[in-house]
N, CA, C and O atoms as a DFTB+ gen file, in Angstrom:
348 C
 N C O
     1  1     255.805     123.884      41.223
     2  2     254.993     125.039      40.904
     3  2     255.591     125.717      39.680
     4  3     256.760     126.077      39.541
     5  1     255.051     125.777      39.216
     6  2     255.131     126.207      37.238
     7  2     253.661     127.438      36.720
     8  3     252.433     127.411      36.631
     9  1     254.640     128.262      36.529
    10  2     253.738     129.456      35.218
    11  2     252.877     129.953      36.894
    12  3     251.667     130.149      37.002
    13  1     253.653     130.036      37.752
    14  2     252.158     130.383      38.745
    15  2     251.240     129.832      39.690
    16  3     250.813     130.062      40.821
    17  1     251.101     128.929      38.668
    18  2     250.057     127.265      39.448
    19  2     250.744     126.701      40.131
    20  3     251.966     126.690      40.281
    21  1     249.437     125.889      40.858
    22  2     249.886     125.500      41.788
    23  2     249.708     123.679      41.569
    24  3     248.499     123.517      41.739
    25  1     250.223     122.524      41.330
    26  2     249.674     121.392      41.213
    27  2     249.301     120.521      42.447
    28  3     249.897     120.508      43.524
    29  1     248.294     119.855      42.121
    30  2     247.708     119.612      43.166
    31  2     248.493     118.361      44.195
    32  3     248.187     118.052      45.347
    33  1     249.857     117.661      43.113
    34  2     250.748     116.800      43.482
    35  2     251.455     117.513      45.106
    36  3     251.572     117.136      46.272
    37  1     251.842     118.907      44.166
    38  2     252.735     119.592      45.076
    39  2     252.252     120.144      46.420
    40  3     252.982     120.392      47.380
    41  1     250.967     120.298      46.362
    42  2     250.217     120.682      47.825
    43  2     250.245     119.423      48.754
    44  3     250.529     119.470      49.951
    45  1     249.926     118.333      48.085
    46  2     249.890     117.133      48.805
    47  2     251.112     116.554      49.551
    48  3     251.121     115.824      50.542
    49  1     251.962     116.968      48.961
    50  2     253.982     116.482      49.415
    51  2     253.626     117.905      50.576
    52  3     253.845     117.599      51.749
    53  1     253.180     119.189      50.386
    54  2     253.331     120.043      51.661
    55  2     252.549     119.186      52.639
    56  3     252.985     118.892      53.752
    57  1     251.446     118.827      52.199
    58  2     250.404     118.393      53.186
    59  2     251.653     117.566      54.260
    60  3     252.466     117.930      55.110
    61  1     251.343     116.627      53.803
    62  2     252.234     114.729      53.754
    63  2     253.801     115.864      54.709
    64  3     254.123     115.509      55.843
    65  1     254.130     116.414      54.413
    66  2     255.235     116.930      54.992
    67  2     255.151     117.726      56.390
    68  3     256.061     117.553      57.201
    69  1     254.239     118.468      56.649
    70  2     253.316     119.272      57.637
    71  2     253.152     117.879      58.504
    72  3     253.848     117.605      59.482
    73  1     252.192     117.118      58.011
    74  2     251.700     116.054      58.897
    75  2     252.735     114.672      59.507
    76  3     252.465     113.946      60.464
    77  1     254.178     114.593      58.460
    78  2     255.290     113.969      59.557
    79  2     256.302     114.698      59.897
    80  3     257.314     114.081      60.230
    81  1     256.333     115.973      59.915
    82  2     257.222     116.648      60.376
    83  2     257.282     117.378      61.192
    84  3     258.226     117.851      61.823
    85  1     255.775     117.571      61.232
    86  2     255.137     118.608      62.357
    87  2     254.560     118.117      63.466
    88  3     254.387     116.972      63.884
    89  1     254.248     119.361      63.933
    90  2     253.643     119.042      65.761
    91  2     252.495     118.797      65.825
    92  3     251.760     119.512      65.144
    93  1     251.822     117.626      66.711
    94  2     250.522     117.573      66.420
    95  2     249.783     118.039      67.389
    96  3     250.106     117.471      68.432
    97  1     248.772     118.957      67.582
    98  2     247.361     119.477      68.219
    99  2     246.753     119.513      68.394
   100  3     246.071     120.185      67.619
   101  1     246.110     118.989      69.442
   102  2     243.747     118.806      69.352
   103  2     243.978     118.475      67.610
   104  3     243.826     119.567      67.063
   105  1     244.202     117.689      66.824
   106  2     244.222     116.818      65.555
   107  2     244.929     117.568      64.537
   108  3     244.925     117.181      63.368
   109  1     245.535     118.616      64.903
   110  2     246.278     119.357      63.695
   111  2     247.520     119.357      63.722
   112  3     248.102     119.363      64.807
   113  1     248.200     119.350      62.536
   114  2     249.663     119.450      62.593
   115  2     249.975     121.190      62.163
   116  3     249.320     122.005      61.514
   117  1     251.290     121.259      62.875
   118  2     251.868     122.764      62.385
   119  2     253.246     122.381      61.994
   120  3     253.895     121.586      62.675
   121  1     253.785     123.018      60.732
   122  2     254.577     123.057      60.635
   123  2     255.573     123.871      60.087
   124  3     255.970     123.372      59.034
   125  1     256.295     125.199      60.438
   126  2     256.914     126.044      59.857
   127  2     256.071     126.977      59.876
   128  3     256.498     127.807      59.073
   129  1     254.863     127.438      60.436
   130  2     253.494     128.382      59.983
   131  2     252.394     127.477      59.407
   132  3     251.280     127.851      59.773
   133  1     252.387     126.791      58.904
   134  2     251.430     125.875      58.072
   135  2     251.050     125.123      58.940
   136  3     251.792     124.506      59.704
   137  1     249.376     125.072      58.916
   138  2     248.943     123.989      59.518
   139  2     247.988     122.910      58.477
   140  3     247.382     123.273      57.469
   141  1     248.051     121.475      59.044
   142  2     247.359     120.673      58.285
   143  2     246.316     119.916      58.954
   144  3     246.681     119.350      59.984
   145  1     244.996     119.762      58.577
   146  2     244.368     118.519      59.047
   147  2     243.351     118.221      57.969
   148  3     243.249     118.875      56.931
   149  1     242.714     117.330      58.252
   150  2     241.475     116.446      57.361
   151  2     240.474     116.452      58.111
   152  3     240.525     116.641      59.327
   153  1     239.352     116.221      57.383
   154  2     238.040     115.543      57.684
   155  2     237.570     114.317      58.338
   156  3     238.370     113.437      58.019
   157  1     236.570     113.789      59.171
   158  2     236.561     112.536      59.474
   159  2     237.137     111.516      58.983
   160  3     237.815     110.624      59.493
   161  1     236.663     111.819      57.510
   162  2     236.737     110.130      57.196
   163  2     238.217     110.724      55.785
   164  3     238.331     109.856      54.919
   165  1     238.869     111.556      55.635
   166  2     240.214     111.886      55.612
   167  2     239.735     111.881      54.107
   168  3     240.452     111.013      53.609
   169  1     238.775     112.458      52.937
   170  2     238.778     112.647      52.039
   171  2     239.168     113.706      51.387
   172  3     239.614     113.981      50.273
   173  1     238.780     114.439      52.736
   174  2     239.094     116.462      52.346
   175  2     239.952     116.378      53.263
   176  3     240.023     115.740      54.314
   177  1     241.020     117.577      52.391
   178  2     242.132     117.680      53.546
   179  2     242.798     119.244      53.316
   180  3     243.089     119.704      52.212
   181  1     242.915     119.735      54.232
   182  2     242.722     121.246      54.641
   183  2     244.689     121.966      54.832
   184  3     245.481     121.577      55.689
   185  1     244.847     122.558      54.234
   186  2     246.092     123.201      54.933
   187  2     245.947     124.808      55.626
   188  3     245.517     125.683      54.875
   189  1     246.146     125.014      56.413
   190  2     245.930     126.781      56.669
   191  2     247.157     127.515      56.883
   192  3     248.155     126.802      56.988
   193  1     247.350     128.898      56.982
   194  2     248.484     130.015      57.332
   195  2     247.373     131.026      56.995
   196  3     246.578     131.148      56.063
   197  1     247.708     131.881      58.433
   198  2     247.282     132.906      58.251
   199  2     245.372     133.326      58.843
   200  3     244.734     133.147      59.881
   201  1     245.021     134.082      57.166
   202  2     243.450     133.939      56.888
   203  2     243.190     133.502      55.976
   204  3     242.287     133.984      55.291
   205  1     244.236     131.848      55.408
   206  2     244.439     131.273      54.045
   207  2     244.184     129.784      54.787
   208  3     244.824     129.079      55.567
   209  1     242.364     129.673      53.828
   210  2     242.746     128.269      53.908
   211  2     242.965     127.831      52.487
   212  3     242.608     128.451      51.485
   213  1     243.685     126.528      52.538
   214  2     243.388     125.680      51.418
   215  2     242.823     124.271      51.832
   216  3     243.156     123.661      52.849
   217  1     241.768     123.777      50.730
   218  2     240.938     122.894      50.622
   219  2     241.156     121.645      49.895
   220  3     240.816     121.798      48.722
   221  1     241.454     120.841      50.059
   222  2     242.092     119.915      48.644
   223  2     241.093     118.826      48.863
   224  3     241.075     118.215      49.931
   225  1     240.132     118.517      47.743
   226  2     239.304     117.470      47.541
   227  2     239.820     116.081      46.968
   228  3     240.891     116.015      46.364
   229  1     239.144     115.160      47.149
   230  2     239.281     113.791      46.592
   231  2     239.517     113.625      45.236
   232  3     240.353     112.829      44.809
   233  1     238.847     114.310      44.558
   234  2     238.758     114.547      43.316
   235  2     239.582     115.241      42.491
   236  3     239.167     115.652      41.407
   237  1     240.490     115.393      42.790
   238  2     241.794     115.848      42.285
   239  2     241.232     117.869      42.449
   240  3     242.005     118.724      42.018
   241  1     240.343     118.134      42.875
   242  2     240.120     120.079      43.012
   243  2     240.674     120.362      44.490
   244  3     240.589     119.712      45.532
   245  1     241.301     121.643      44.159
   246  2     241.503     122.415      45.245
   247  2     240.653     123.800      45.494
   248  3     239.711     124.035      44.737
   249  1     240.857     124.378      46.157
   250  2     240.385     125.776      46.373
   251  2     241.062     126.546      47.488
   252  3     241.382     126.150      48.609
   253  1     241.187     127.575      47.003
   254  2     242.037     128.573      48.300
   255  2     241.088     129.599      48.590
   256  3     240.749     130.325      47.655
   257  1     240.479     129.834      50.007
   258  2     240.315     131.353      50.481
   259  2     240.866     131.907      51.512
   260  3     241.413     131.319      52.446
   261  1     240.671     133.596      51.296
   262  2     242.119     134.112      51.902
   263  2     241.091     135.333      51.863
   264  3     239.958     135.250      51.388
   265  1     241.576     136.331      52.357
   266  2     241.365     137.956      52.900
   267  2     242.488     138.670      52.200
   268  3     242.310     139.504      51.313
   269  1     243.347     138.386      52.538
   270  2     244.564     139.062      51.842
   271  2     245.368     138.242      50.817
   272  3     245.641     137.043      50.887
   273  1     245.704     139.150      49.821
   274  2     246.439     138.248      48.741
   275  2     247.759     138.316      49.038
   276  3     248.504     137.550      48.428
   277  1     248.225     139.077      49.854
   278  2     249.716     138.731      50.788
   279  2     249.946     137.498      51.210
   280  3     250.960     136.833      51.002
   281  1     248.496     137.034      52.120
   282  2     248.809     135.882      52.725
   283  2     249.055     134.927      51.690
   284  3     250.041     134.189      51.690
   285  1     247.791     134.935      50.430
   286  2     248.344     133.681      49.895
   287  2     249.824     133.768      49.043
   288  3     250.432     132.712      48.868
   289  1     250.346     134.949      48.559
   290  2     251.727     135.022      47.873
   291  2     252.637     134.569      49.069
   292  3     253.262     133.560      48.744
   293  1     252.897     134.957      50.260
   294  2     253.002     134.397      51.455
   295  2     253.204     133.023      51.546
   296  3     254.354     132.613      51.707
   297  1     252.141     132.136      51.457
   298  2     251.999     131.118      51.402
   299  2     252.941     130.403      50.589
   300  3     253.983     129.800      50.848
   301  1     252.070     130.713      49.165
   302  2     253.000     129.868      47.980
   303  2     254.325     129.966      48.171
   304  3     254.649     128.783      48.275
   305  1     255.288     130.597      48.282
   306  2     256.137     131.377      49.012
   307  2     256.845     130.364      49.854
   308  3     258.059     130.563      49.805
   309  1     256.583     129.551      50.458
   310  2     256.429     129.197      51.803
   311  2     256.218     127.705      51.376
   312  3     256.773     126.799      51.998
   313  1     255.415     127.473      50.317
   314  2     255.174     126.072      50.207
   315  2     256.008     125.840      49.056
   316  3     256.556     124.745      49.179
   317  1     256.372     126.498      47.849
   318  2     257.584     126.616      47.223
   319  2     259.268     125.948      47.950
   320  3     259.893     125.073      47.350
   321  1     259.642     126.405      48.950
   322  2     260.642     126.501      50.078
   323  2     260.482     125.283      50.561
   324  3     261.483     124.570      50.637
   325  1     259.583     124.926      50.862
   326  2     259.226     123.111      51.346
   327  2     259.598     122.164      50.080
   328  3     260.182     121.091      50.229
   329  1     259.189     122.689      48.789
   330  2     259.007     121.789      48.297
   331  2     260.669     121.646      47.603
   332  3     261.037     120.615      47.039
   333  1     261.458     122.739      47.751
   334  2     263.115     123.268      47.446
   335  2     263.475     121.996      48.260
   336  3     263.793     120.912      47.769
   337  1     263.369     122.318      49.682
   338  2     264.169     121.646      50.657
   339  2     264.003     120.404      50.629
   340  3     264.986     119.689      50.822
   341  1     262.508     119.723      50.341
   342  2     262.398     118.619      50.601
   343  2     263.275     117.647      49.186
   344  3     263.807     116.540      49.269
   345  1     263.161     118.495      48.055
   346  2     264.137     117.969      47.056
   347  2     265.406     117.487      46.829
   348  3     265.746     117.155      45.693
């Protein structure tokens, strides 16, 4: 994570990290606060915390919605720290 942004590499290593590190649930993983799952056929793939989802498409787009911009500074925050540790 650079200047702010967020790359879409680096959401995917949270994803990928959530989903073998974490606990799995009626199809979701949690991990640390973060939860992860996908779509049927696993094209879209979803991370949540909070009232923050994030959306990550096939197509290299993401999208985040949220209620509070705590949660998502929160977040990044949070997925930053994953991406420290996992280094």
């Amino acid at each position: 994570m650079k200047n702010n942004t967020v790359a879409l590499s680096d959401l995917l290593q949270v994803f990928n990290l959530v989903t073998t590190q974490g606990s799995k649930t009626e199809g979701n993983y949690e991990y640390q606060g973060i939860t992860a799952w996908h779509d049927f056929d696993g094209y879209t793939c979803f991370l949540g915390y909070k009232d923050l989802t994030l959306t990550m498409l096939f197509h290299g787009r993401y999208t985040f919605d949220f209620e509070q911009q705590e949660t998502l500074d929160v977040f990044l925050s949070k997925v930053n720290k994953l991406l420290i540790a996992k280094a």
